[in-house]
C-alpha positions in Angstrom: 0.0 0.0 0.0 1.2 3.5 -1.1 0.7 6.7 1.7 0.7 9.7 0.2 0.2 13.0 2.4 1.2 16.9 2.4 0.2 19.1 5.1 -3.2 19.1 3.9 -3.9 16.2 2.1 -3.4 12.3 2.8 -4.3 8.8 0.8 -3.7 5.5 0.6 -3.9 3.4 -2.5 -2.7 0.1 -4.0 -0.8 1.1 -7.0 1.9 3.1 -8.2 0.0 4.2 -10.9 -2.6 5.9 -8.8 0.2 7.5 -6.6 1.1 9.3 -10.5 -2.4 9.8 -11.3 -3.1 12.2 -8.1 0.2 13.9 -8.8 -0.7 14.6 -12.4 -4.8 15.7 -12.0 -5.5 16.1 -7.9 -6.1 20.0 -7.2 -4.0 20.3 -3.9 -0.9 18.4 -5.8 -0.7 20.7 -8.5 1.7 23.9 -7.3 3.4 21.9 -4.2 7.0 21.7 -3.7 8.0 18.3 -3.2 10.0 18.3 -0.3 6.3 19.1 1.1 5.3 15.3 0.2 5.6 12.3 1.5 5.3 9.3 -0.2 5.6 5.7 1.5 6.0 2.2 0.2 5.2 -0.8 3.0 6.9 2.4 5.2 9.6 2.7 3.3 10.1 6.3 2.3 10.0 7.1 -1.5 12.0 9.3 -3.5 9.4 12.4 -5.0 10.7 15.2 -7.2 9.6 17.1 -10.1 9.7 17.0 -13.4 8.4 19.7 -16.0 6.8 21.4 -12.7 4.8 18.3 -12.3 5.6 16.2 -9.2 6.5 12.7 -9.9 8.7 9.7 -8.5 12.2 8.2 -8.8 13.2 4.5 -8.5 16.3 2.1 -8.8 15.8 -0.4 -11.7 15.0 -0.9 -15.1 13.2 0.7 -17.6 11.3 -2.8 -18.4 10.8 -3.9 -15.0 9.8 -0.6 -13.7 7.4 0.0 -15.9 5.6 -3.9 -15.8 5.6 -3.5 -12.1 3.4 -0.9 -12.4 1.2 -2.8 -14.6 1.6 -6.1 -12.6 0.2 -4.0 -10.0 -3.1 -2.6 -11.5 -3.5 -6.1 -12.9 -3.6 -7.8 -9.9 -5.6 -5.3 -7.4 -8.2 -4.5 -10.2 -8.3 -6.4 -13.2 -7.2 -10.0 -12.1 -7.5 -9.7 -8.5 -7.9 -13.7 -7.9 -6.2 -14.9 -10.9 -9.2 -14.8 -12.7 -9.7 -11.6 -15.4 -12.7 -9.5 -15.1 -14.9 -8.0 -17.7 -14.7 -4.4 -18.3 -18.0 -3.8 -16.5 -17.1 -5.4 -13.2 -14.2 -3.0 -12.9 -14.9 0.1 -11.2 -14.4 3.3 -13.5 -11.7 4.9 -11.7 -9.6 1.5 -12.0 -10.6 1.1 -15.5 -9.1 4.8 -16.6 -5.4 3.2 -14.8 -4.5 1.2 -17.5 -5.4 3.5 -20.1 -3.6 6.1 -18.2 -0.8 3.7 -18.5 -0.6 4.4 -22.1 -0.7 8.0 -21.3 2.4 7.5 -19.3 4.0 5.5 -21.9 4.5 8.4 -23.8 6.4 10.7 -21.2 9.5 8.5 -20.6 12.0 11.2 -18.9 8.5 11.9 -16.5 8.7 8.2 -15.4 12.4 7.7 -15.5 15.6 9.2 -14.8 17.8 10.4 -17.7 20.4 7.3 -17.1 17.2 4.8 -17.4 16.3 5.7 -20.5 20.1 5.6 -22.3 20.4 2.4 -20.2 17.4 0.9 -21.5 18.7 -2.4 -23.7 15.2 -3.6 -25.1 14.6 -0.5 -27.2 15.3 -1.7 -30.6 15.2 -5.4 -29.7 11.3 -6.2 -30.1 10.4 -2.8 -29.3 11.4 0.7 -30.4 9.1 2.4 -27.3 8.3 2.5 -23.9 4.8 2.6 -25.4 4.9 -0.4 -27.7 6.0 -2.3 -24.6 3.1 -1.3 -22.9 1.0 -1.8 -26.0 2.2 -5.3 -26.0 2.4 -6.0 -22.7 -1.7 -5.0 -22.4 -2.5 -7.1 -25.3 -0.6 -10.2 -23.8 -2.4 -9.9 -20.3 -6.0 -9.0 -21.6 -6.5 -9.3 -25.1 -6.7 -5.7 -25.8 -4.7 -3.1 -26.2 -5.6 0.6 -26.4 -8.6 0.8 -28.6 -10.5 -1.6 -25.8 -12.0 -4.4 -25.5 -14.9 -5.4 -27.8 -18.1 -4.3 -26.6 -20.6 -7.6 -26.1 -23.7 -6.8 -27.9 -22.6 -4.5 -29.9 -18.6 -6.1 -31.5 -17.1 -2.8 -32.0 -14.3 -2.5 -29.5 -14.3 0.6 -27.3 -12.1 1.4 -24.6 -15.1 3.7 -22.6 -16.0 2.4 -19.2 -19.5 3.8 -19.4 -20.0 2.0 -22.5 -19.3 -1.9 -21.6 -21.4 -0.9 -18.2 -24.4 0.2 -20.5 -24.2 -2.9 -22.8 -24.1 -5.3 -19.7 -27.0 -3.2 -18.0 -29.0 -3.9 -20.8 -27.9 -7.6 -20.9 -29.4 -8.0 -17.5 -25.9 -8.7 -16.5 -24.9 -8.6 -13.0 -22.7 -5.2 -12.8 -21.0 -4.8 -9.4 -22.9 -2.6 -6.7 -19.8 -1.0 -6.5 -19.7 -0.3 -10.0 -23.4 0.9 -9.9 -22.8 3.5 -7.0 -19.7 4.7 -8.9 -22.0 5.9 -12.0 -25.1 7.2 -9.9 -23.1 9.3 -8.0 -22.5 11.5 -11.5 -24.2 14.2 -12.8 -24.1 12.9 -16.1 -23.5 9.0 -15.8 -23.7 8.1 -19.8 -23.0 10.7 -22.6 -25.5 11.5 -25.1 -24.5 8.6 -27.2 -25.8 5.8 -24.9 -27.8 8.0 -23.4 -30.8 5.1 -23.7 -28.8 3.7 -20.5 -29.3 6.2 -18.5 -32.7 4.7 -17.6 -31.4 1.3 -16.5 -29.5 3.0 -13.7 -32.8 3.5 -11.8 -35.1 1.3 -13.1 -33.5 -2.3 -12.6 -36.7 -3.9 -13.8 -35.5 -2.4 -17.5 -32.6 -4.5 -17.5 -32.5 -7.6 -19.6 -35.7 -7.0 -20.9 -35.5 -6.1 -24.7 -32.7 -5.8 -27.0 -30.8 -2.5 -27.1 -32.3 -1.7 -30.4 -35.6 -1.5 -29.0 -34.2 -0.1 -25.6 -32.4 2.8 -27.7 -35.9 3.9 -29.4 -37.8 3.3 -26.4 -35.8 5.8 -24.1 -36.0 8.6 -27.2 -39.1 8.3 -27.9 -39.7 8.4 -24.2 -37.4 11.2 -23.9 -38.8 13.8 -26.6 -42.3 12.8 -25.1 -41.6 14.0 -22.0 -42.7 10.9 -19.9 -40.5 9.1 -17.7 -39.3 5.3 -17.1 -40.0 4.4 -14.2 -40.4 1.3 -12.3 -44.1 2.1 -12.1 -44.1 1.4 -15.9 -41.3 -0.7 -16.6 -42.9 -4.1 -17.1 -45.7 -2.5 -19.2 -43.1 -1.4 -21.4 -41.4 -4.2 -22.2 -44.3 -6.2 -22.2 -45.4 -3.6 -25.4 -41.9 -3.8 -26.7 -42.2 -7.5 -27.4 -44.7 -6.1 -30.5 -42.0 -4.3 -31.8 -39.6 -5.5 -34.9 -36.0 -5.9 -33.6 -34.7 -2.6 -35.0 -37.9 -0.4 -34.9 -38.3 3.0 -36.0 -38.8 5.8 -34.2 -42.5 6.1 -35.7 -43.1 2.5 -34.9 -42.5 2.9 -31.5 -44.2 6.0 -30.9 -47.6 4.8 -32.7 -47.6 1.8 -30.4 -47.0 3.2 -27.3 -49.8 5.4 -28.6 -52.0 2.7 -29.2 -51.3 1.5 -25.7 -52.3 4.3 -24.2 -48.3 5.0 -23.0 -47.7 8.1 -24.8 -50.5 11.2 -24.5 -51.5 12.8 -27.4 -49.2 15.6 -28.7 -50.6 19.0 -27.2 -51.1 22.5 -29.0 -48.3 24.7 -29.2 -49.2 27.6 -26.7 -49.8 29.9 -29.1 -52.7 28.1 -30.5 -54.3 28.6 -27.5 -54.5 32.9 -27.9 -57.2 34.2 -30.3 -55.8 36.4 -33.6 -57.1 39.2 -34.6 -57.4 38.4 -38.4 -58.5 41.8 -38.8 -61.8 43.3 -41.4 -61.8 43.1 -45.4 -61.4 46.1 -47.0 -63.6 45.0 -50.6 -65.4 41.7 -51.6 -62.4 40.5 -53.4 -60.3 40.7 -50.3 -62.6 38.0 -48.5 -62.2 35.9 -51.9 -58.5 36.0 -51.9 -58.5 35.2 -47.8 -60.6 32.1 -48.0 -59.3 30.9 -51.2 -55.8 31.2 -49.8 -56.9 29.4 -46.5 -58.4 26.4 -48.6 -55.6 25.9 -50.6 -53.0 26.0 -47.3 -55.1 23.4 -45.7 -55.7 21.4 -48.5 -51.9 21.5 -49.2 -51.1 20.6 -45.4 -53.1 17.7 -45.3 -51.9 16.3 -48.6 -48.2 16.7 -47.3 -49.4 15.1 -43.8 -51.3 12.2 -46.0 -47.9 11.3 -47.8 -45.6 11.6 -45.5 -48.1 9.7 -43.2 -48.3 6.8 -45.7 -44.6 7.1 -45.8 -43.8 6.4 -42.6 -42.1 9.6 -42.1 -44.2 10.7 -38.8 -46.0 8.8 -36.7 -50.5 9.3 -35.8 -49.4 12.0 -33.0 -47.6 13.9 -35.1 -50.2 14.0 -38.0 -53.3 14.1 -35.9 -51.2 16.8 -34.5 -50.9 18.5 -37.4 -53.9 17.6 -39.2 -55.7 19.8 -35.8 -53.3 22.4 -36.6 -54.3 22.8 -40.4 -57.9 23.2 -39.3 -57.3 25.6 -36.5 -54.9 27.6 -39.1 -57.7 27.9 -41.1 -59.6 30.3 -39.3 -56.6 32.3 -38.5 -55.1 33.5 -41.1 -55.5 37.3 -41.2 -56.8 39.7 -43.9 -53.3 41.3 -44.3 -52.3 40.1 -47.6 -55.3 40.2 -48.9 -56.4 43.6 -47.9 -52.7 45.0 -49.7 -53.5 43.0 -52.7 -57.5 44.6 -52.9 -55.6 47.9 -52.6 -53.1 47.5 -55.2 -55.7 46.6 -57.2 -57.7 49.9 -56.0 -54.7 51.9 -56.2 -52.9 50.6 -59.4 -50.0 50.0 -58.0 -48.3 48.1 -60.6 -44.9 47.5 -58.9 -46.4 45.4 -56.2 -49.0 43.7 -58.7 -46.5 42.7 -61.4 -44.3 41.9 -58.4 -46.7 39.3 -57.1 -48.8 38.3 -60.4 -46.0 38.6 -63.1 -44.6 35.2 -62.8 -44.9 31.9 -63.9 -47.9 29.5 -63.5 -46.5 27.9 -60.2 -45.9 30.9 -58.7 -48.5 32.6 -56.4 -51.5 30.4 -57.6 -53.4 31.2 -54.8 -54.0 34.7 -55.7 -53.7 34.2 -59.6 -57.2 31.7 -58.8 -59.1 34.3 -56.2 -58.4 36.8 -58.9 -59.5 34.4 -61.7 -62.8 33.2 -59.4 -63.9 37.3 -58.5 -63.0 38.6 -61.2 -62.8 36.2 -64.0 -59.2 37.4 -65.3 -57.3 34.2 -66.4 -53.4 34.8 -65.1 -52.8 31.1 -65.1 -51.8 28.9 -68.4 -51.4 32.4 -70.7 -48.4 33.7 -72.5 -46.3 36.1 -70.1 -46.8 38.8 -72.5 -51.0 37.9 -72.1 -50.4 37.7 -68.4 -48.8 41.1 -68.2 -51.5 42.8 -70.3 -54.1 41.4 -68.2 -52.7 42.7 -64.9 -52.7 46.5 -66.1 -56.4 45.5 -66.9 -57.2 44.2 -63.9 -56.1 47.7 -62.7 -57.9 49.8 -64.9 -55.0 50.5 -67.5 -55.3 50.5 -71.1 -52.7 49.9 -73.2 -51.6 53.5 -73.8 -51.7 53.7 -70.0 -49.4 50.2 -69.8 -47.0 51.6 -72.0 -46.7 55.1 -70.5 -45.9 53.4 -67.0 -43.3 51.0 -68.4 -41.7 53.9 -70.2 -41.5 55.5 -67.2 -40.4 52.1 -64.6 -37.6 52.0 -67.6 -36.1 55.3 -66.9 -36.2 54.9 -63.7 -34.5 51.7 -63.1 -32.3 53.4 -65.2 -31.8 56.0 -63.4 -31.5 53.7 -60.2 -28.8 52.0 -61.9 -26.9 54.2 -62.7 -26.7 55.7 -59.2 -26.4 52.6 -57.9 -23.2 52.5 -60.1 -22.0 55.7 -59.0 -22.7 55.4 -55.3 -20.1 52.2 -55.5 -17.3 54.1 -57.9 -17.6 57.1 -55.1 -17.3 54.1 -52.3 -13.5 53.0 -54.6 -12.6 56.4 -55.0 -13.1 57.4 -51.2 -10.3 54.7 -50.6 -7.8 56.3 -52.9 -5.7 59.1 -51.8 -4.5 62.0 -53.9 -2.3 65.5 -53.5 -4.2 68.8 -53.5 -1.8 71.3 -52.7 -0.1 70.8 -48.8 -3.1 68.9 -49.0 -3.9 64.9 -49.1 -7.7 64.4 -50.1 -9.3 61.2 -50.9 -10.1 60.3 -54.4 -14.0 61.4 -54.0 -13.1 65.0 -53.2 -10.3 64.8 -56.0 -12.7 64.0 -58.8 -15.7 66.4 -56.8 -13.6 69.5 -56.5 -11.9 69.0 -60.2 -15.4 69.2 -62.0 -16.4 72.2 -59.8 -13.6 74.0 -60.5 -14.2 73.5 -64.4 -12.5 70.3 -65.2 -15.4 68.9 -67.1 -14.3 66.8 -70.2 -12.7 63.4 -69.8 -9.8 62.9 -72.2 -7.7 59.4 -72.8 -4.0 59.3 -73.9 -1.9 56.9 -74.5 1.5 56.8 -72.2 4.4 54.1 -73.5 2.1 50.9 -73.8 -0.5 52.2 -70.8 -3.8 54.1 -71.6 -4.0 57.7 -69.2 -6.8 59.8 -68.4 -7.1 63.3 -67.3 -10.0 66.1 -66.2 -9.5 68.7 -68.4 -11.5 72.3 -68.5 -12.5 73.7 -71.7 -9.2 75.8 -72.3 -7.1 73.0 -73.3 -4.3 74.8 -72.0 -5.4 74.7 -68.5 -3.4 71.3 -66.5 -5.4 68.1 -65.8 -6.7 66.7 -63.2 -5.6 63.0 -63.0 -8.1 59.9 -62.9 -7.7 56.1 -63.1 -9.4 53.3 -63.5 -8.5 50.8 -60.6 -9.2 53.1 -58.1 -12.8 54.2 -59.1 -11.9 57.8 -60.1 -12.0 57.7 -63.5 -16.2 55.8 -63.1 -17.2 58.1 -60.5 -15.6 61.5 -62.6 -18.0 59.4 -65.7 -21.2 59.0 -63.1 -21.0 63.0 -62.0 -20.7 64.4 -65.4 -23.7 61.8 -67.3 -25.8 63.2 -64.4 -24.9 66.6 -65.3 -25.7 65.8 -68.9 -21.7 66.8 -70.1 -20.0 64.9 -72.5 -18.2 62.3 -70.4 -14.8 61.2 -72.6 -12.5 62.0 -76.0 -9.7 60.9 -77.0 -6.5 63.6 -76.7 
């Protein structure tokens, strides 16, 4: 037995290794000098230093021996205590993370041994080239495993997680250890969210052994996202139910027959179902139209999405009577909003917002295109788009000389936002550039802004050696230019400034 102590702090454990592990990870071990620890073998005083500022132990010996003493130790206080090996799950957690912390060691030689050990070591690069392929070795030899784990029974993938081989024997009905047992109940979070369908067997022992982990797995989640517990009130009804099941169900089988069983409630309304909406008042006769024919066509669509995906096996009867409710309830409360701004576009002409919603093609915005055909017999669906568009400035009121009049007019001026869209990003270039004015540094914005006001109002292009040059100039060609370029947006945004001033923007020197 190893006694470890400090002025506040004393332990005894079996093995060497757990003597390193507290000197590597315990809180009140971490910033202590070591001539404040004491460290005991069968009373015999051990050697404790540091290395890399962590506290750790010297020894006389080999390399080799050293290091399989510390494994014979773990192996037999935890893992082979009577001769006989243990599974993984009878092993409490702590002692499990030893051997595995083993390996960890086996990486940090000069932590474990002195400097003179490791040059003195004679079975690197005999079968080994590492303290760690001894250890890998070594493991595999004792236990059949080496650091990937053990394979996990029920499931054949090896894993060398504790928590894992204690959820697969729980769900065995295997007996796990008491020991063992307390271990994971007294965490917060015994099993990660992976195996998180063991969590259950922890506290309900009448759950264990009684289905396959298959079922088990979609049981507990479909328990889970239910919000109903496991409990040992309802254990034995489950797995009674679970014997219906197919061995890998889906999350929809399960659910439908707990459902049928009566085990699972139906879903409930989201909360805001349970406020009235004010769906506010139409504004004309076509606005009611266009509500209700938009409500039909939602609910009709909903349940037709609900009935294949239903059929599918995509969600199970809660969900789609869910669903199906909440189509019907839906119904009655969507609002007059869109429909109201469509009766006064329509009121209004105001084309933007009618060709924005109307002028597309036949799969887009049906719902209105059929209240409009149904109140007011216009057909916007299965025409030519040139038919379409005509029909829209009818349906507000315009004739074709009217039609063509607006477009003229929503031409220029999606010209005219163009082309100050343009200018608004050369100005955003040429603000970055810098340029000389005098004593003066101004940014290439002001340049080209202060140039043109000053008279510098023709653009003119020369060419310079193999480059092409442009310059402000003022209508006395005599007068010096002002300079402009290309990359850095002076030479657009000087262009932008004159077009809106209607001044002819470039010649050629």
């Amino acid at each position: 037995m190893f006694h470890l102590s400090t002025t506040n702090f004393s332990r005894s454990v079996s093995t060497l290794l757990e003597v390193l592990e507290l000197f590597q990870n315990h809180p009140s071990l971490q910033y202590i000098d070591s001539g404040d620890v004491s460290l005991s073998y069968a009373v015999q005083a051990m050697c404790v230093t540091k290395y890399n500022g962590r506290l750790t132990v010297r020894m006389s010996g080999t390399m080799r021996d050293l290091f399989l003493a510390m494994l014979d130790e773990i192996d037999g206080a935890y893992f082979r205590p009577n001769g006989q090996a243990l599974e993984p799950w009878q092993i409490r957690p702590a002692h499990w993370e030893l051997l595995f912390f083993a390996f960890e060691l086996a990486t940090q030689p000069l932590y474990l041994f002195t400097a003179d050990q490791v040059i003195a070591a004679d079975f690197l690069g005999a079968r080994y080239d590492s303290v760690f392929q001894l250890c890998e070795a070594e493991i595999k030899a004792r236990f059949g495993y080496g650091r990937g784990g053990p394979a996990v029974a029920g499931s054949g993938q090896v894993n060398s997680r504790h928590e894992v081989h204690v959820a697969y024997a729980l769900a065995a009905g295997k007996a796990v250890p008491d020991a063992v047992l307390s271990d994971y109940e007294a965490r917060a979070e015994p099993f990660g969210n992976d195996i998180r369908w063991a969590r259950p067997l922890l506290s309900v022992p009448a759950l264990r052994g009684a289905m396959p982990v298959a079922k088990l797995q979609k049981l507990v989640s479909v328990m889970t996202h239910s919000r109903q517990t496991i409990s040992s009130a309802n254990a034995a009804v489950l797995a009674m139910v679970a014997r219906l099941l197919p061995n890998d169900p889906t999350h929809v089988e399960v659910d439908d027959l707990l459902y049928r069983h009566g085990l699972l409630e139906a879903r409930a309304l989201p909360e805001s179902y349970r406020e009235p909406v004010d769906i506010g008042v139409p504004v004309s006769p076509f606005a009611t139209v266009l509500r209700r024919v938009m409500a039909d066509e939602r609910k009709a669509a909903t349940l037709d999405r609900l009935d294949v995906k239903r059929a599918e096996g995509e969600i199970g009867q809660r969900e789609y009577d869910l669903h199906r409710h909440l189509a019907a309830l839906d119904h009655g409360r969507g609002t007059f909003e869109f429909a109201n701004r469509m009766a006064i576009a329509i009121q209004q002409a105001d084309m933007h917002f009618l060709l924005e919603v109307m002028d597309r093609p036949d799969d887009a915005n049906r719902w209105t295109k059929k209240a409009v055909r149904e109140f007011y017999g216009v057909k916007l669906i299965g025409v030519k788009a040139k038919a379409r568009r005509r029909a829209i400035f009818a349906l507000a009121g315009l004739d074709e000389a009217q039609q063509l009049q607006w477009e003229l007019e929503a031409d220029s001026s999606r010209k005219a936002n163009v082309t100050a869209q343009d200018s608004d990003r050369a100005k955003a270039r040429a603000e970055s550039a810098r340029y000389r004015n005098g004593a003066r540094v101004i940014d290439g914005a002001r340049h080209v802004e202060q140039s043109i006001a000053g008279g510098f109002k023709k653009i003119v292009s020369y060419r310079h050696g193999a480059s092409q040059r442009y310059s402000l100039v003022g209508e006395d060609t005599g007068r010096e230019g002002r300079t402009l370029r290309v990359k850095d947006g002076t030479l657009a945004y000087a262009q932008s400034l004159l077009d809106q001033q209607g001044q002819p923007a470039k010649q050629s020197a």
